[in-house]
C-alpha positions as CSV (number, residue, x, y, z in Angstrom):
1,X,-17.8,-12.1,-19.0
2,X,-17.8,-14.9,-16.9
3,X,-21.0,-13.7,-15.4
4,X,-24.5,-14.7,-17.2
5,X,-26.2,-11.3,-16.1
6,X,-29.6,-10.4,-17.0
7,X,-30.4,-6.6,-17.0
8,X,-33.5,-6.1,-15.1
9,X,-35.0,-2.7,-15.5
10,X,-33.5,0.3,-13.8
11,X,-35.0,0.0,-10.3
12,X,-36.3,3.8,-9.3
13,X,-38.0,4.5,-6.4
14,X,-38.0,8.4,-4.9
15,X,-39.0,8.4,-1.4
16,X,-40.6,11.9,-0.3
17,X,-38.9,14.7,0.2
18,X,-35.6,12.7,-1.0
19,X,-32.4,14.9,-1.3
20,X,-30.1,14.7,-4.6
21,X,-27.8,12.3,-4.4
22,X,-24.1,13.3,-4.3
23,X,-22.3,11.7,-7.1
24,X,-19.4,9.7,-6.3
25,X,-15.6,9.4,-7.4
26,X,-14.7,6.1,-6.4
27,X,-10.9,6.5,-7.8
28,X,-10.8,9.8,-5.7
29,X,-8.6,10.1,-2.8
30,X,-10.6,12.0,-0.3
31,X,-7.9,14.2,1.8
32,X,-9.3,15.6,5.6
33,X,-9.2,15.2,9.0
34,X,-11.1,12.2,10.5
35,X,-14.8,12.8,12.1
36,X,-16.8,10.1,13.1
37,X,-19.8,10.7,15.5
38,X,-22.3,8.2,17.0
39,X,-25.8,9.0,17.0
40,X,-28.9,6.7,17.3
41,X,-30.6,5.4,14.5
42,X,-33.7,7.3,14.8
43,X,-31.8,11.0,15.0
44,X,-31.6,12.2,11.6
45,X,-28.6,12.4,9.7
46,X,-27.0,15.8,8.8
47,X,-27.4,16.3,5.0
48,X,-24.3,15.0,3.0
49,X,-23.7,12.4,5.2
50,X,-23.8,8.3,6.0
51,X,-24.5,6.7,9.0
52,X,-23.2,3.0,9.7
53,X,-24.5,1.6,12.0
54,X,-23.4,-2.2,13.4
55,X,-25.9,-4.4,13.8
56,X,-25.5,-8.1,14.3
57,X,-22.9,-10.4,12.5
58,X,-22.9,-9.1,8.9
59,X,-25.9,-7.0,9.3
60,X,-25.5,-3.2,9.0
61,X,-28.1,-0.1,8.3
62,X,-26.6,2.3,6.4
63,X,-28.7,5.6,6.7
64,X,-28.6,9.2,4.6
65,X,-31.3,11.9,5.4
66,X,-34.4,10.1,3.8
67,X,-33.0,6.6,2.6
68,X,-32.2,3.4,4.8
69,X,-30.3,0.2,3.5
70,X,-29.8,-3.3,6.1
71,X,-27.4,-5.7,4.4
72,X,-27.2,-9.3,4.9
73,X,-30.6,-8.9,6.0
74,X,-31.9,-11.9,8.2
75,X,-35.3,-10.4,9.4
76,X,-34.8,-8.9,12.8
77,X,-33.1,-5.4,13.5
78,X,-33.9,-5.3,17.0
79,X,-37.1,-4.6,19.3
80,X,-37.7,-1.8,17.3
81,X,-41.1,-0.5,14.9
82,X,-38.8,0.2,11.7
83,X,-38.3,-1.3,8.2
84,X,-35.2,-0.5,6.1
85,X,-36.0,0.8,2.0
86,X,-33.9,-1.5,1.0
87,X,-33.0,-5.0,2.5
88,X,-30.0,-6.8,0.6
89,X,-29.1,-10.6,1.4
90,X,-26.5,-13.2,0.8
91,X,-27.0,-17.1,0.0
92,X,-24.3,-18.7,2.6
93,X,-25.9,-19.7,5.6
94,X,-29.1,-18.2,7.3
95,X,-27.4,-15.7,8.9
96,X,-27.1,-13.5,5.5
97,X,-30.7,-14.0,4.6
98,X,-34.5,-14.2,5.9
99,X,-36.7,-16.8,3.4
100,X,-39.8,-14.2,4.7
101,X,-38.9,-10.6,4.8
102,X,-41.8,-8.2,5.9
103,X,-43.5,-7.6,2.6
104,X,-43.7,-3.9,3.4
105,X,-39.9,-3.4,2.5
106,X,-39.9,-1.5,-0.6
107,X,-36.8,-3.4,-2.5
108,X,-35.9,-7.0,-1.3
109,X,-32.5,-7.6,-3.1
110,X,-31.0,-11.2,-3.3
111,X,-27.6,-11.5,-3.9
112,X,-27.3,-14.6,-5.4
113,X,-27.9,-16.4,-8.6
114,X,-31.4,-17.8,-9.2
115,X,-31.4,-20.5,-11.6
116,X,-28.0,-19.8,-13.8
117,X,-29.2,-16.0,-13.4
118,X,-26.5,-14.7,-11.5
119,X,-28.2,-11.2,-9.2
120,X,-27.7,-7.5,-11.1
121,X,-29.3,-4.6,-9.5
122,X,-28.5,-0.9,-9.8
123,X,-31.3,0.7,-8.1
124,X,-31.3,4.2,-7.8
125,X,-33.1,6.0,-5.0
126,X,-32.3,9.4,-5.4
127,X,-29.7,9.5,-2.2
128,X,-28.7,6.2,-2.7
129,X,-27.3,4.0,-5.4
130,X,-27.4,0.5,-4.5
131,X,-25.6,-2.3,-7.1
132,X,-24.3,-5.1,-7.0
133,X,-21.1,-7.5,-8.0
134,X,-21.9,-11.1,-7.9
135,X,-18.9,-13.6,-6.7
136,X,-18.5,-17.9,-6.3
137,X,-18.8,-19.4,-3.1
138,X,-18.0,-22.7,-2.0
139,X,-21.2,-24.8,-2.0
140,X,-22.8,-26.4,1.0
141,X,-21.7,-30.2,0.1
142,X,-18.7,-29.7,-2.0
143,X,-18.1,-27.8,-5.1
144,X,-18.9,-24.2,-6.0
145,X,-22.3,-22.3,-5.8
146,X,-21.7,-20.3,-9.1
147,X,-22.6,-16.4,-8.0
148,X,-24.2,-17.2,-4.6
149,X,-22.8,-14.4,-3.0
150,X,-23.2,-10.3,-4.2
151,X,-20.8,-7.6,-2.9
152,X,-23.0,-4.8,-2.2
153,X,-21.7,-1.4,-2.9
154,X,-23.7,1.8,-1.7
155,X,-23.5,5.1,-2.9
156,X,-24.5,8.3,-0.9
157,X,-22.6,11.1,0.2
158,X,-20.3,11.0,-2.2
159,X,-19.2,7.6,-0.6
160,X,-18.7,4.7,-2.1
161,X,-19.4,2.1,1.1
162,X,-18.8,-1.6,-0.1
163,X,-20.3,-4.7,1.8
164,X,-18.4,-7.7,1.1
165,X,-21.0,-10.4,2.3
166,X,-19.7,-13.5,2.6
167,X,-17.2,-13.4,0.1
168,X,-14.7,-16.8,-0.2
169,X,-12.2,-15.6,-2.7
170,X,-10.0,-13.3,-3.6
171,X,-12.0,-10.7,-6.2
172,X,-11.2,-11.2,-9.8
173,X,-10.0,-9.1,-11.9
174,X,-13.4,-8.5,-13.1
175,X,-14.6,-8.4,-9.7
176,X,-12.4,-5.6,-8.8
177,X,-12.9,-3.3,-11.9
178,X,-16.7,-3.6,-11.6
179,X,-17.0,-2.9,-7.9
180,X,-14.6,0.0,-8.6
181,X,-12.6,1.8,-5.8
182,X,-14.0,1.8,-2.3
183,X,-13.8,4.5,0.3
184,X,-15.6,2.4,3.5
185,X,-15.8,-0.5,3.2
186,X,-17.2,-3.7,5.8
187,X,-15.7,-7.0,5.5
188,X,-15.8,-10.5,6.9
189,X,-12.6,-11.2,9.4
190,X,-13.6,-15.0,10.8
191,X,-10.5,-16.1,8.6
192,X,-12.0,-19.5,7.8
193,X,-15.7,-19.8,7.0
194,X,-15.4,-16.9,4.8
195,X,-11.8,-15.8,3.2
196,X,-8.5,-16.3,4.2
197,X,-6.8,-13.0,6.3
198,X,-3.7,-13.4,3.9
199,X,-6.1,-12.9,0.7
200,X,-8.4,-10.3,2.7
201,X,-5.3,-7.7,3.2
202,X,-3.8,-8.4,0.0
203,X,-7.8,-7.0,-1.4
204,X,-8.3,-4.5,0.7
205,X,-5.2,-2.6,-0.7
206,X,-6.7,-3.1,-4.4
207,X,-9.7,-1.5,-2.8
208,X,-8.0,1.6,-1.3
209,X,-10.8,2.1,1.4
210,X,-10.0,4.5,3.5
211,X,-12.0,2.9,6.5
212,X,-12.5,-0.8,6.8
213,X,-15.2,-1.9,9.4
214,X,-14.8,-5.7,10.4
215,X,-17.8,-7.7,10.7
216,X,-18.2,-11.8,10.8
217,X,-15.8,-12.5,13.3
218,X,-16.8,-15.2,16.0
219,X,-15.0,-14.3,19.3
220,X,-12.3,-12.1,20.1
221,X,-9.4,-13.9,18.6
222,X,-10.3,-13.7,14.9
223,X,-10.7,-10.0,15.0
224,X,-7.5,-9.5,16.9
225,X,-5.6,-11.8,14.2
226,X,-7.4,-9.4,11.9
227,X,-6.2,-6.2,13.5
228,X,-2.8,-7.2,13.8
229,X,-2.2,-8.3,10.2
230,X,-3.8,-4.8,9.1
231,X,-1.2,-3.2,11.2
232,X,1.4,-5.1,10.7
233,X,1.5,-6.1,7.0
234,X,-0.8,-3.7,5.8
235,X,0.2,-0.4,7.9
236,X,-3.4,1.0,8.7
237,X,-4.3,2.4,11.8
238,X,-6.5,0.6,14.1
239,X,-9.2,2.3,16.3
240,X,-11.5,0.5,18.9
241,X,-14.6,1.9,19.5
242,X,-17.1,1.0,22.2
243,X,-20.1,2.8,20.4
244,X,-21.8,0.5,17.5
245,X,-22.7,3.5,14.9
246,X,-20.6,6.2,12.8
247,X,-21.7,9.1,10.7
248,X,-19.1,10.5,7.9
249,X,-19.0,12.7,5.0
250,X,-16.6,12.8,2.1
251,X,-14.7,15.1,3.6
252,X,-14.2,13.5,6.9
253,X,-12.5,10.4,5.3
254,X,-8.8,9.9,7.4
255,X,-5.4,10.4,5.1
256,X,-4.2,7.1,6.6
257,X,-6.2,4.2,5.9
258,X,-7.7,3.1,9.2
259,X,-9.6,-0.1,10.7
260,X,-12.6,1.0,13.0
261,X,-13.8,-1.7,15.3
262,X,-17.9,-0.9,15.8
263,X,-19.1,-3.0,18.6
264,X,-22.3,-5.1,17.1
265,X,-26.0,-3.9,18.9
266,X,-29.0,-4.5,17.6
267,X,-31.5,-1.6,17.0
268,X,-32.9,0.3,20.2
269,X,-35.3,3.1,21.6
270,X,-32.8,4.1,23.8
């Protein structure tokens, strides 16, 4: 492998009253009718399902009945008394990442290679599987940062929700076998900073993700370039929504593959 993973120990962490997670079939084609329904962050989740909920830039919190994930985690949620389980980050800029997280987040995961150590986490929390996929990006002042970047997958509800950071390159090979198939899946659409639209579509059909949530796009006319490539060259269906969160079970994944625009908000009382 190209890769020079450690294996840190199987992370395990139960909170209470925790609910058996379902176990995903990531090369599964879910069949059903479409049902996505917003809900605040603080309602609680019906049992067998996944909220997503759009934060800020790349920043999502992904919510089952008792467990909580933020990726791209850069510190600040909203005006709001909450703290994810788990936080997961991403090397690129300081808009993927927080240098002080709140020490009272249970599992701080950094996506990117630490020394020539690239990241490798599977931690299991009983609803949720969280692991990683480390990938290249291109470095600050030239050159490559070998493995500064981790493609998050998440696993709950018998969903497998993928979280593409800020990924700059078409997945290998490798990439793709290890982050396996994808049934959600949120990915950067600025075209430039991160990768190229061309590239993106051409991955998101190796992925097979049934819903693709754009995230990372800076003004209007990146994520319209986005859209129209999807439906154009691609043939997925596009829906707008003007609500920022959506909660899904297995079931409830669309027989067309479809893009669902989440309008960003930051976490609220309201």
């Amino acid at each position: 492998m190209r890769h020079a993973l450690f294996a840190l120990p199987l992370l395990a962490a139960l909170p209470a009253a925790a609910q058996e997670r379902i176990q995903s079939n990531c090369i599964a084609l879910a069949q059903g009718p479409e049902r996505v329904m917003p809900a605040s962050f603080r309602h609680p989740v019906p049992l067998d399902s996944v909220r997503i909920s759009y934060v800020n830039h790349a920043m999502f919190l992904i919510q089952t009945p008792t467990v909580s994930a933020a990726t791209d985690f850069t510190g600040f949620l909203g005006n709001v008394d909450f703290l994810p389980d788990v936080v997961t980050m991403n090397h690129a800029h300081g808009t993927h990442w927080t240098e002080f997280p709140d020490p009272a987040i249970p599992h701080v995961l950094k996506g990117w290679a630490e020394g020539d150590v690239a990241a490798d986490y599977r931690l299991d929390l009983g609803e949720m599987l969280v692991r990683n996929v480390p990938t290249d990006i291109r470095g600050r002042f030239g050159g490559v940062e070998r493995d500064g970047n981790s493609v998050f997958v998440f696993e709950a509800g018998g969903l497998c929700i993928g979280h593409l950071g800020h990924l700059h390159h078409e997945p290998t090979p490798e990439d793709f076998a290890l982050i396996g198939r994808l049934d959600v899946v949120m990915v950067p659409v600025d075209g430039g900073l991160t990768i190229d639209h061309p590239t993106l579509v051409r991955a998101l059909d190796r992925f097979r993700a049934r819903i693709v949530i754009p995230m990372h796009w800076f003004g209007r006319g990146t994520l319209e370039s986005f859209l129209s490539d999807m439906e154009t060259e691609a043939g997925y269906a596009v829906e707008r929504r003007t609500e920022s969160a959506m909660t899904l079970t297995l079931a409830d994944l669309p027989d067309r593959p479809m893009v669902v625009v989440l309008e960003p908000q930051l976490l609220s009382e309201d």
